[in-house]
C-alpha positions as CSV (number, residue, x, y, z in Angstrom):
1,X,-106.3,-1.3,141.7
2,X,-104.2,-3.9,140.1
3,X,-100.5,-3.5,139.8
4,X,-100.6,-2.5,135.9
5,X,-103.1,0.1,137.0
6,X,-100.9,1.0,139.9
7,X,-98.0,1.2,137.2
8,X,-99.5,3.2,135.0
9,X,-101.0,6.0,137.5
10,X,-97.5,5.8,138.8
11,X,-95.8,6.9,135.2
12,X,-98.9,8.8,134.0
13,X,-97.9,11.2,137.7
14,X,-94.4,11.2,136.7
15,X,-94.9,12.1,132.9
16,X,-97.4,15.4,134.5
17,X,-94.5,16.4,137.5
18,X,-91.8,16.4,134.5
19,X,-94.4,18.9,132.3
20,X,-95.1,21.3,135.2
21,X,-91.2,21.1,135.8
22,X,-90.6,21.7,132.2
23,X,-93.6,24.4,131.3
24,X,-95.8,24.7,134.2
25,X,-99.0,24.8,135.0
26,X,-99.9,25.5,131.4
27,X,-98.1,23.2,129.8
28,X,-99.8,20.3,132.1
29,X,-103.4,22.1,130.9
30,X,-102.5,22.3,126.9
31,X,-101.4,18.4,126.9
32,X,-104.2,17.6,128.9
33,X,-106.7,19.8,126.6
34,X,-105.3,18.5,123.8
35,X,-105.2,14.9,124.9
36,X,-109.1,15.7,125.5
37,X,-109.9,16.7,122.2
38,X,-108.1,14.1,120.3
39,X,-110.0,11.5,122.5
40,X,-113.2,13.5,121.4
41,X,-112.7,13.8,117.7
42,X,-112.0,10.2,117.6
43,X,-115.6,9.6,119.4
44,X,-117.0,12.1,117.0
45,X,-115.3,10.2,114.1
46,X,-116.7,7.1,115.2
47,X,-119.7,7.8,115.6
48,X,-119.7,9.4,112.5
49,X,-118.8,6.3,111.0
50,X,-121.4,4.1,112.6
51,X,-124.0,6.4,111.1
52,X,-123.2,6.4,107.6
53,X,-122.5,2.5,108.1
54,X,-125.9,2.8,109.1
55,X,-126.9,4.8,106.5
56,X,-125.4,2.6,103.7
57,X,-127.6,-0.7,105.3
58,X,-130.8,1.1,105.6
59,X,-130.8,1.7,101.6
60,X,-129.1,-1.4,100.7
61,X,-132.2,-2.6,102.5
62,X,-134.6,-0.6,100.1
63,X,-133.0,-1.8,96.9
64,X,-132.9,-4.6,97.8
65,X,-136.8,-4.4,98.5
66,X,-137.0,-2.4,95.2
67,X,-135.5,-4.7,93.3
68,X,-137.2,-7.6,94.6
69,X,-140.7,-5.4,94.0
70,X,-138.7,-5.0,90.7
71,X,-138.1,-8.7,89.0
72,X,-141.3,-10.0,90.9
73,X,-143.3,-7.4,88.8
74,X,-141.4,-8.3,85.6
75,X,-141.4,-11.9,85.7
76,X,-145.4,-12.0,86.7
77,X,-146.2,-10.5,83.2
C-alpha cells in the first residue's frame, strides 16, 4: 500500500473510532449503510443513463436508415 493509501485508511479509521465514540455501534452502521446506498444509487443512475444513451443511438440509427430508405425512394421517381 502506498502512503496516500496508508493516509487514507489511517483517517478513514479515525473518522469510524470518533462515530462509535460519538453514537456507537449504530451510528458506525447507519453512515456505513447509507454511504452504501448512495454509492449504489449512483451505479443504478449510471447505468440508467448509459441505457437510454443507448436507447437514443439505436433509433437515431433507424431514422437515419428510414430516412435514407426515405429520400432514396423519393428522388428514384
Amino acid at each position: 500500500m502506498g502512503r496516500k493509501e496508508l493516509a487514507l485508511t489511517e483517517c478513514m479509521e479515525q473518522v469510524v473510532m470518533a462515530m462509535r465514540t460519538k453514537g456507537g455501534d449504530q451510528a458506525v452502521f447507519q453512515s456505513l449503510h447509507r454511504a452504501r446506498e448512495l454509492y449504489l444509487n449512483r451505479l443504478q443512475e449510471s447505468t440508467v443513463a448509459d441505457q437510454l444513451a443507448s436507447l437514443f443511438v439505436t433509433n437515431g440509427r433507424k431514422r437515419i436508415e428510414l430516412w435514407k430508405e426515405y429520400f432514396s425512394i423519393c428522388c428514384i421517381e
